[in-house]
N, C-alpha and C positions, 0 to 999 in steps of 0.2 A: 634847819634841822639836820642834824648830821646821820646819814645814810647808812643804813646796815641790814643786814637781812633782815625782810618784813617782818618774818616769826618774832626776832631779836627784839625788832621793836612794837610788834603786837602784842609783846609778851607784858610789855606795860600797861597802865590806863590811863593812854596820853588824850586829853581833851583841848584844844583850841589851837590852832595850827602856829606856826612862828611870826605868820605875816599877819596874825589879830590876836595877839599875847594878852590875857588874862580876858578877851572877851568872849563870857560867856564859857570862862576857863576852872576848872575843877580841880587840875594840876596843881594843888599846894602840898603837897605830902612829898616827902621824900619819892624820888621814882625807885630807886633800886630796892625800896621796900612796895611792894605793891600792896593796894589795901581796897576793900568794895568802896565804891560809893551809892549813894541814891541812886535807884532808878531815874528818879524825880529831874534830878540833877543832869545825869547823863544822857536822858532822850535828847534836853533839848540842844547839847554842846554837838552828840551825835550830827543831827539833823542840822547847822549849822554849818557841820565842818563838812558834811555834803556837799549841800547845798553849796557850799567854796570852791569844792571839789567840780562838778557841776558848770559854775556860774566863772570860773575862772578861764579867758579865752584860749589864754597861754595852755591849758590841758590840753585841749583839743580842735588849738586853732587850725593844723594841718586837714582838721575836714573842712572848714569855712573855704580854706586856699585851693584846696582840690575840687571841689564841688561847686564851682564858679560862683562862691557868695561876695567872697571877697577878694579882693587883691595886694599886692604889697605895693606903697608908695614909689612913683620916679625917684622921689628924692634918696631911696636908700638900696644898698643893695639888695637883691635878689637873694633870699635863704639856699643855697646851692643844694644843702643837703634835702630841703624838701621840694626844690624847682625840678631835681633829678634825681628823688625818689630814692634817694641814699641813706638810709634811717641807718642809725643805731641804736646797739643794746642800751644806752645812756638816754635816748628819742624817749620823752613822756610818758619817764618811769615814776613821776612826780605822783601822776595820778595812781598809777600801782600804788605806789606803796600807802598814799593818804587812803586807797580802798581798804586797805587790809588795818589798817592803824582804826580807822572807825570801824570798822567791820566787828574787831576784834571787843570795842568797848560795846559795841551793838550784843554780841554774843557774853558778854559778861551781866548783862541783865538778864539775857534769857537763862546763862547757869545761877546767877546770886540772887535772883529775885523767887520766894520759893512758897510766899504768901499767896494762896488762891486769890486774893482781893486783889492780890496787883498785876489778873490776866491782863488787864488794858496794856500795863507796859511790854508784858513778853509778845505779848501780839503785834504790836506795835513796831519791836524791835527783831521780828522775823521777816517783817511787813519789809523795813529799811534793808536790812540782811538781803534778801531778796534783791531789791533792787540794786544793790553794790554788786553783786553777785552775776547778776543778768549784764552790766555794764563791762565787767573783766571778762565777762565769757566771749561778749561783744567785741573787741577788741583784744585778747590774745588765745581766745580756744580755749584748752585744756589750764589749769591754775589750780592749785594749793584751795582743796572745799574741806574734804573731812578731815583732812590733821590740820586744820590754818591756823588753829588758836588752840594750841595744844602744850604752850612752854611749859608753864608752871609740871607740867606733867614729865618733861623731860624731854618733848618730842620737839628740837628745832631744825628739825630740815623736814621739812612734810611735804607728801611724797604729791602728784598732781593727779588730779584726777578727770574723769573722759567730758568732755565740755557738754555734750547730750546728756549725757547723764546727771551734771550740774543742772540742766535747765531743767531737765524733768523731775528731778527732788526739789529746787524753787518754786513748782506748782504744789508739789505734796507741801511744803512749807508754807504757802500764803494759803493752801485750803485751809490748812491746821490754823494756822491764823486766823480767819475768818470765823471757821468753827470754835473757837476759843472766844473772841467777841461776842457770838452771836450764843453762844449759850454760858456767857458770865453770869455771877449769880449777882441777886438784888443790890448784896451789897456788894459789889466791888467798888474798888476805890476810882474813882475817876479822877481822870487825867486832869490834870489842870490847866487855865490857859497859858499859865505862863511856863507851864513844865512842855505844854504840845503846841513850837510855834509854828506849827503846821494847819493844823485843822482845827486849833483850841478847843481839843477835848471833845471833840465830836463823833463818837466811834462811827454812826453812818456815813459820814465819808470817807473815815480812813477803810472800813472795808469797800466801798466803790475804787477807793484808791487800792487795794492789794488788787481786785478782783480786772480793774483795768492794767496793772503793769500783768497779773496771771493774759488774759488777753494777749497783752503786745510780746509775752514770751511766747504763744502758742500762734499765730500770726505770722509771727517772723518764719517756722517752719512750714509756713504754707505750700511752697514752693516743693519743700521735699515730698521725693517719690513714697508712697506707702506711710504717712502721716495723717491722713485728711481724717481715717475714726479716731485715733488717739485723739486728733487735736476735738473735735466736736463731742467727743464723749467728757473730754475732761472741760470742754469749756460748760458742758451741760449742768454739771454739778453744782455749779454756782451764779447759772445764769441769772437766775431771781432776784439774784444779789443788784444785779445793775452795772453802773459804769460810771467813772464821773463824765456830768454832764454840763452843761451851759451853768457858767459861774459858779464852780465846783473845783478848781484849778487847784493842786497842789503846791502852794506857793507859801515859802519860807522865808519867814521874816524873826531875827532875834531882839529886830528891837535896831535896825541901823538906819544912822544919824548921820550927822554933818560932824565927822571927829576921823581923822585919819585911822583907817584902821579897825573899824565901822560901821563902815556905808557896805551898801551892794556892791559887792564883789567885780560884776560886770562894772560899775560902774566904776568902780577906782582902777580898775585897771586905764582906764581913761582922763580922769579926772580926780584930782584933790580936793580936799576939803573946802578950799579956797576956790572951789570952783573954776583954776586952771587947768590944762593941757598938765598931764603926765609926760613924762618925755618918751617919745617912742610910742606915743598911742595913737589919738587921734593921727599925728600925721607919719605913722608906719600901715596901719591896716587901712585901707580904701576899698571903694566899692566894687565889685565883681562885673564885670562884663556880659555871662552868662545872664545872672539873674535881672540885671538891670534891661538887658537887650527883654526878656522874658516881661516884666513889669510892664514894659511899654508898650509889647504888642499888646498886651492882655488889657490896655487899658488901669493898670490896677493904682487905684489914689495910695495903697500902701508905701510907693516907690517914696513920697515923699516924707514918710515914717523911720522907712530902715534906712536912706541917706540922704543927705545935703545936695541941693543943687553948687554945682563949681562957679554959677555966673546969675546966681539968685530967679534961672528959669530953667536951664537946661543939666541933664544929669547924665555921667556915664562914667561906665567902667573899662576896664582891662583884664585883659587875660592873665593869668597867673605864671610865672617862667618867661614872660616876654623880655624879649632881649634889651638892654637900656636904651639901643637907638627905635626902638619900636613902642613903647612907652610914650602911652599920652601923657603928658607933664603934669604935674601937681595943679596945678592953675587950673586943668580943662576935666579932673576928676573928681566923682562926686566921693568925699569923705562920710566914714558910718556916721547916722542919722545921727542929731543931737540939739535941741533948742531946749537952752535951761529952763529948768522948772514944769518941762512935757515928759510926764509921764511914757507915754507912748511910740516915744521916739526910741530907735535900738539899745542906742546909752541908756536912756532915763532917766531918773532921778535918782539923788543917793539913800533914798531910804525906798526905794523900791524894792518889794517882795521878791524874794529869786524862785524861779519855777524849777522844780523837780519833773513835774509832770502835767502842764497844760492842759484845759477843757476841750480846747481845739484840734491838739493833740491826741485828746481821748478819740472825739467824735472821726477825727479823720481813720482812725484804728477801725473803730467802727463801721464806718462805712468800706474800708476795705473789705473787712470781714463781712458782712451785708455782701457787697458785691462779688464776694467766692462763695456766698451761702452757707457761713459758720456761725451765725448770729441768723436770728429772723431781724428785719427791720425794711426799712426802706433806707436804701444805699445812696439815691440820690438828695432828700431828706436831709441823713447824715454828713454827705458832704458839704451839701450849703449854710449847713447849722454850723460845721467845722470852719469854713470861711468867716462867717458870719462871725462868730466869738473870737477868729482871728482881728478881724477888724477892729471891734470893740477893743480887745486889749491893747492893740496899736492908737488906739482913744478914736477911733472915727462910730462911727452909728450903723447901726443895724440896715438903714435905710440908703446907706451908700453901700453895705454889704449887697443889697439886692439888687441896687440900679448896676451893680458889677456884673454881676450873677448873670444877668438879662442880654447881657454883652452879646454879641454874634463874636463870641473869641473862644481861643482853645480854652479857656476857663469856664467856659457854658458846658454843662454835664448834658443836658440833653442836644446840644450840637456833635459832643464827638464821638468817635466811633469807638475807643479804646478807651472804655468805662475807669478801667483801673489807672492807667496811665497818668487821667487828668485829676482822678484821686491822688496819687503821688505825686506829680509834680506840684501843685496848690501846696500839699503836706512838705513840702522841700522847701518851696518858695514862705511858706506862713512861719518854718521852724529856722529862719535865716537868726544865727545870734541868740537862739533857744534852746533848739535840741541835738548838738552836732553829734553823737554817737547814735543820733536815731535815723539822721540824713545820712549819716554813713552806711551805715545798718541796710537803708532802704535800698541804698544804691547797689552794693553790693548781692543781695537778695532780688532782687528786682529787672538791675538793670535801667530806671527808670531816676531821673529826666535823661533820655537818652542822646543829650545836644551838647551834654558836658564837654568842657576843652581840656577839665584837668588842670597839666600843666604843658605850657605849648615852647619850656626850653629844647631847642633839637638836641642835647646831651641827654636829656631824661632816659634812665635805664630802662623804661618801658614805656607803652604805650596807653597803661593804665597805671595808677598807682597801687602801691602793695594793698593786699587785702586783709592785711591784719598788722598789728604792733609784735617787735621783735621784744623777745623777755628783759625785764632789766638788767642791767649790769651787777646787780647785789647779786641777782641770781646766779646769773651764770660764776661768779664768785664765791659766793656762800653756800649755795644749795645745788653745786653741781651736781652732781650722781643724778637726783631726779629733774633736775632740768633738762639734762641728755636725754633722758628716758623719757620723759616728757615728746620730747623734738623726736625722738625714734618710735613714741606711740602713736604722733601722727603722720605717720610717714613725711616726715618734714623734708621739703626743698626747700624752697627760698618764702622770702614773705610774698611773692608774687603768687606762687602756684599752690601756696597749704593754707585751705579757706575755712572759712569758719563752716560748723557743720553743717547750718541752716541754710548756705549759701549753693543751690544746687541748680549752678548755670556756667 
């Protein structure tokens, strides 16, 4: 796709990204004429090119590689620029701009759709909005909310606006969403299953689903000073609602197959149709040192899900930035998990559902929340259920969930002393090749699993890696004037020292 200011190319209604051309693609109409299509239509291409977005490792592999999940093979060099923490403006601007490219088709249902009957779909599509939304704010602050999709209008540099304040009109927006749901009339049209390859048409969970990412944006500000009634007052409003729970997972499937171009996105990044090695996959990413050393103490049968033993018993990783003479060899490392036809293996299968939002996921939210007392529940509860439904979706049993549980290990909730801690670190270790902007997120916020190496190149420009993503290159090109302003309304330094708001440590 050829790259140009996001507005430029939000201003279109581009569906199906270039690396799955006509699937599940809408795009036959001339573009330089733009024209509505279906709602119908455009949820489910939306939610696909997510879910792409999402499930693609290449977006967001730089938190896999920092956060000790993964490593880079002996066999290839060392990424210099993320070993020492040298990012540029050009550094996974990919995922930028596919945000705002769907974002913008997401927001052309909520203004084209104007039929009462078709709340499901604007709700639906505030619901997604949201979650793009919460993900850019995540990852670079302040961003392009109230002009973003403004062309048609005339407006193509739109101006950025304050990252708090995006996250707190993201809760007025999924309230409104839920309230729109939940007082649709008799007749509205309902979603179909093949228009919502999400929940097929299920409005009770897609409101469990707004009302838990509403949660995991009000959560994330836990830490900050002078938040704690904002965040309990507005979680109140829709506690009723729920939360997704045990087999409730927010998992996106369009229908992929064994056909190049596809399959589950994680999964060809690894493998082809033909059920070979991609080049540069299986044997560029390897297993992380950190979490694998973490697996073993803990006991956890997971280790043999999310990677391969190197000698058909024994498994380990390396550190990230390790120098080539300090690099354990290809031979003695375990490669990400993968036994064809296992579901549950990291890879998986190629027509495996892609997760937006995990039940595991949910439940570990929850129990944090439980555990600061923002939620009623039981916190310890929560977290074993959040284990528990980890395993399962790794394909192991509830019953190996427990005999873990039971462990005398830092993963025994009623062993350790730092309630929170061993909630995070579980949620770090379960979201290995799941959730990398929420492991980052955590880490950041948190400080927690607190044994991370990072990257252990001695050139590394810091001792931590940057805490946010530098703006893309289109920008600082196209939409300078408020990109600067941007950079000068957060008192911007470097990507080390200007943190995201919710990060207050």
């Amino acid at each position: 796709m050829k790259k140009n200011n996001l507005i430029l190319i939000a201003g279109l209604i581009l569906l199906g990204s270039s690396c799955s051309k006509d699937f599940l693609s809408v795009n036959e109409v001339n573009p330089n004429s733009p024209s509505v299509v279906a709602a119908k239509l455009v949820l489910p291409a939306t939610l696909k090119e997510v879910a792409l977005t999402m499930n693609t490792p290449q977006r967001f592999a730089f938190v896999y590689l920092w956060h000790g999940l993964w490593s880079v093979s002996a066999g290839y060099s060392q990424p210099q620029s993320l070993v020492q923490y040298k990012l540029l403006n050009s550094s996974y601007q990919n995922a930028f701009i596919e945000f705002y490219i769907t974002g913008n088709n997401l927001d052309a249902i909520e203004k084209a759709t104007t039929d009462p009957k078709d709340v499901y779909y604007v709700a639906t599509a505030k619901i997604i909005k949201a979650y793009i939304f919460q993900n850019l704010v995540d990852c670079w602050g302040d961003v392009p909310y109230n002009e973003a999709f403004q062309t048609l209008t005339g407006n193509l540099k739109p101006k950025y606006d304050k990252q708090q304040d995006i996250y707190e009109d993201l809760v007025v927006q999924l309230d409104a969403a839920m309230a729109a749901i939940q007082a649709a009339p008799a007749d509205a049209n309902a979603i179909l299953a093949n228009s919502d390859i999400m929940y097929g048409g299920d409005m009770s969970l897609w409101l469990k689903f707004a009302n838990t990412l509403k949660l995991r944006i009000l959560v994330h500000q836990a830490d900050m000073t002078g938040r704690t009634a904002y965040i309990t007052t507005a979680i109140g409003t829709t506690a009723s609602i729920g939360y997704i729970g045990a087999g409730e997972s927010a998992l996106v499937n369009p229908g992929y197959l064994v056909s190049q171009g596809k399959m589950n996105p994680f999964y060809e990044t690894f493998y082809n149709s033909a059920a070979t090695s991609q080049s540069d996959g299986v044997t560029y990413y390897f297993a992380g040192k950190d979490v694998v050393d973490y697996y073993k103490a803990t006991f956890d049968p997971r280790l043999g899900k999310f990677f391969n033993t190197y000698d058909g018993t024994n498994y380990e990783g390396n550190y990230f930035g390790q120098l080539p003479g300090d690099l354990t060899p290809q031979a003695k490392t375990s490669k990400l998990g993968y036994v064809a036809g296992d579901a549950g293996t990291m890879i998986g299968t190629p027509d495996k559902s892609a997760p937006l939002l995990t039940d595991f996921e949910s439940l570990f939210i929850q129990a944090e929340a439980a555990q600061r007392s923002l939620i009623a529940g039981d916190p310890k509860s929560l977290y074993e259920s959040a284990v528990t439904q980890s395993f399962i979706y790794m394909g192991l049993s509830s019953s190996a969930a427990a005999g873990f549980l039971s462990l005398e290990t830092g993963a025994n909730y009623s062993l350790v002393t730092d309630k929170l801690e061993v909630i995070l670190n579980q949620k770090w270790a379960s979201l290995n090749g799941i959730a990398p902007v929420e492991i980052w997120t955590d880490y950041r916020r948190t400080g927690y699993p607190t044994f991370l190496h990072f990257s252990v190149d001695p050139a590394r420009a810091s001792d931590t890696p940057p805490v946010r993503l530098l703006y893309p290159q289109d920008e600082v090109n196209v939409n300078n004037a408020n990109y600067v302003a941007a950079q000068d309304a957060q008192g911007w330094q470097d990507e080390f020292k200007t943190k995201i708001f919710w990060q207050n440590r």
